[in-house]
N, C-alpha and C positions, 0 to 999 in steps of 0.2 A: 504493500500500500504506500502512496505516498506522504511523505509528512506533511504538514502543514506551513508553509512559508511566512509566515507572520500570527502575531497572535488572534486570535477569533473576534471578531466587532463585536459590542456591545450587544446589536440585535440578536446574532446567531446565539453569542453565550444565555439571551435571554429566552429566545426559543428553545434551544437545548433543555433547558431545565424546566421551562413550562410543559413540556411535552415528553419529560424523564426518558431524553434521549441515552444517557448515559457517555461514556468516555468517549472521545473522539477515535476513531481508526485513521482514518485519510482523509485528506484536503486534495482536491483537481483542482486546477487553473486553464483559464482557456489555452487554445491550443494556436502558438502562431505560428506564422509564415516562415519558409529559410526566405535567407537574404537574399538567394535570386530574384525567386518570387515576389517579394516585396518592392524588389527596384523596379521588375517589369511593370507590377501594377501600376507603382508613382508614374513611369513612362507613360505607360496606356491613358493614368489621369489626363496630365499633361498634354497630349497628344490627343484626346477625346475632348478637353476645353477648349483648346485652341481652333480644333476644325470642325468641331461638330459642338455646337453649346450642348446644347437639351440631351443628346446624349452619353455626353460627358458628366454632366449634372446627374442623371440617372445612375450613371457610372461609380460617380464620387457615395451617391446614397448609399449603395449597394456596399459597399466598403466601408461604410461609417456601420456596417453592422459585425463586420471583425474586431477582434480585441486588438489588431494593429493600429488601427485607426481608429481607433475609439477608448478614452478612458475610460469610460463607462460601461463597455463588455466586457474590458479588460481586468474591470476590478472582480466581477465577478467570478463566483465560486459553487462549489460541489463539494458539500460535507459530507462523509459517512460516517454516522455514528453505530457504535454498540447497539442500539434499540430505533434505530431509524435514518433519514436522511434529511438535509436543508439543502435548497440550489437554490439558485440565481436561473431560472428558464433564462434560454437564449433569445426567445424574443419577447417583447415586452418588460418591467418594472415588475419589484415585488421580490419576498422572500417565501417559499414553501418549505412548511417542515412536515414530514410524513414518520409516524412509524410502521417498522417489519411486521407487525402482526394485524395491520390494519389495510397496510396496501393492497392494491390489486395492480400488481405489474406487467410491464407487455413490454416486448422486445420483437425487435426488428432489426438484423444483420444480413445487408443485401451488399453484393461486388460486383461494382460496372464491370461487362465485358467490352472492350471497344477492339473491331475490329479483329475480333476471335481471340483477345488479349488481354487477359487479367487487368482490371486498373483496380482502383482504390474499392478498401471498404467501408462502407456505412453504415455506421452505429444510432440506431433510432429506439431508447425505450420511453413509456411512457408511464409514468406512477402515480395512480388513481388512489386519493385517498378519500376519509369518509366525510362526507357533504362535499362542499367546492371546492376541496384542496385537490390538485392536479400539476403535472411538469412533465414538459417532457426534456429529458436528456438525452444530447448524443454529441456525436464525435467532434463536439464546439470544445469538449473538455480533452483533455489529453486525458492518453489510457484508458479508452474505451475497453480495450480487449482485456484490462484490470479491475476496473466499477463494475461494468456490465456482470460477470459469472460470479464479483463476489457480494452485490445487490443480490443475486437469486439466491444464492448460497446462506444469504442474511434471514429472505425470507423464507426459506427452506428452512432454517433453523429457530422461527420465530412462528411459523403455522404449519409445518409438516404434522408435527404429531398429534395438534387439533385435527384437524384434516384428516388424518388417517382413521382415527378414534371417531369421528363424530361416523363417517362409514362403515365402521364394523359394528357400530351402535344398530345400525341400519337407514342410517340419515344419505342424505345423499349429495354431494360436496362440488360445487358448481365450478366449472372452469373456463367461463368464455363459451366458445364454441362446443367441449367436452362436457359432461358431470359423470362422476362416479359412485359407483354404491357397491355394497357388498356382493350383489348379483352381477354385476356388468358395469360395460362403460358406453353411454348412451354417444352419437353425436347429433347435432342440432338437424342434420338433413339425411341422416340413416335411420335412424332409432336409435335402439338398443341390442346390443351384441352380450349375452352371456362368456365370462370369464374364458369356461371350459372352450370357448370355441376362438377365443386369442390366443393368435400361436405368438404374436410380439408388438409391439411398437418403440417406431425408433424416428429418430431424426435424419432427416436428408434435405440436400439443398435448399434447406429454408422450409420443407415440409414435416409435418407429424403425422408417418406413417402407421394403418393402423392394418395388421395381416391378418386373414383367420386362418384357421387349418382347415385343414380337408383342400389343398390346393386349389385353392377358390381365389388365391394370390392378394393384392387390395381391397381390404374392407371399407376403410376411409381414408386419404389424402387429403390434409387440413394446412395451410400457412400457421405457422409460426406464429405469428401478429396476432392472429385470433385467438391466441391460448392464454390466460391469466396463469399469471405465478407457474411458469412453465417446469423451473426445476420440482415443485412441489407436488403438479401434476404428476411428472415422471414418475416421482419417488413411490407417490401416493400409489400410481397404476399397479406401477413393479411389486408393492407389496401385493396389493388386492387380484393382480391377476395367479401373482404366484400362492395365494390360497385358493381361490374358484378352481385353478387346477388339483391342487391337491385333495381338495373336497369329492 
């Protein structure tokens, strides 16, 4: 995780503890430009004011929403605490603080192909908390491929074992697109699939595969995006189907 770079504002420390976020883990800071980049854009300004007003000006906007050029994206931040998170949403004003047993988190990990050629990846979650609190974070923050899996991780260890417990109860534990229960794992446009006839589900380019037996091949094919609290789902399934089997 990364440390913290300066001591915590007045506000954060005063959210932290209104909402018994507990110890600090990591601080993110946005993520800037190398120096090439950065000189080409000035050029691009420059060269876009000069010959072309209006859309140089469009130009200079779009740019005043990087932490380069901007103090005010720039100050912003991405706390992770012990029992929850604060950020600075990348667009708009405002501080969000959420806890791990109350969010409902979505993750979105897509990689432009350009030209049959790997480019960049894109870090998009978003964390729904309860009444209006909401943010979304991505790859504005540096170490997306570090917050990302250890937010799920946080909240995998902050509602897995409700979750599990409230479905062996015989409750039935809702996930976005999915819910699970002691009997099966329903999806919003299948039904319901009984345990014993899940041969797996697994993750694939940005999909949540879902197989049955009897070489019947795809049950369900769901994005990723659609899933709440995805690692919790997983964990959740993997217990529940690996009892419905052994039942």
């Amino acid at each position: 995780m990364a440390a913290a770079p300066k001591p915590l504002s007045p506000e954060v420390v005063e959210l932290a503890a209104a909402h018994e976020l507990g110890a600090l883990e990591g601080t993110f800071v946005p993520k800037r430009l190398n120096k090439l980049i950065f000189a080409l854009y000035i050029f691009m300004t420059i060269h876009l004011l000069v010959m072309f007003v209006i859309p140089g000006l469009l130009f200079l906007w779009w740019l005043r929403r990087t932490p380069d050029f901007s103090r005010k994206q720039a100050a912003k931040r991405l706390h992770l605490f012990e029992h929850g998170l604060i950020v600075n949403p990348q667009s708009g004003d405002g501080t969000v603080a959420i806890r791990w047993d109350s969010v409902r988190l979505y993750q979105d990990i897509t990689q432009k192909v350009i030209n049959g050629i790997p480019g960049p990846t894109e870090y998009a979650y978003s964390a729904v908390g309860p009444g209006r609190d909401s943010a979304g974070i991505t790859h504005f923050y540096e170490g997306p491929e570090i917050w990302g899996p250890h937010m799920q991780q946080c909240v995998l260890r902050a509602q897995g074992p409700t979750a599990l417990q409230s479905a062996l109860e015989g409750g039935t534990v809702d996930f976005g697109y999915f819910s699970l229960s002691r009997t099966g794992i329903t999806a919003r446009t299948m039904g319901r699939l009984p345990w014993s006839e899940v041969r797996e589900i697994r993750i694939a380019s940005g999909r949540v595969l879902v197989t049955r037996t009897g070489g019947s091949g795809v049950w369900c094919n769901a994005a990723v995006s659609d899933v709440v609290n995805l690692h919790v789902f997983l964990a959740v399934a993997g217990e529940l189907s690996a009892d419905g089997r052994a039942a």
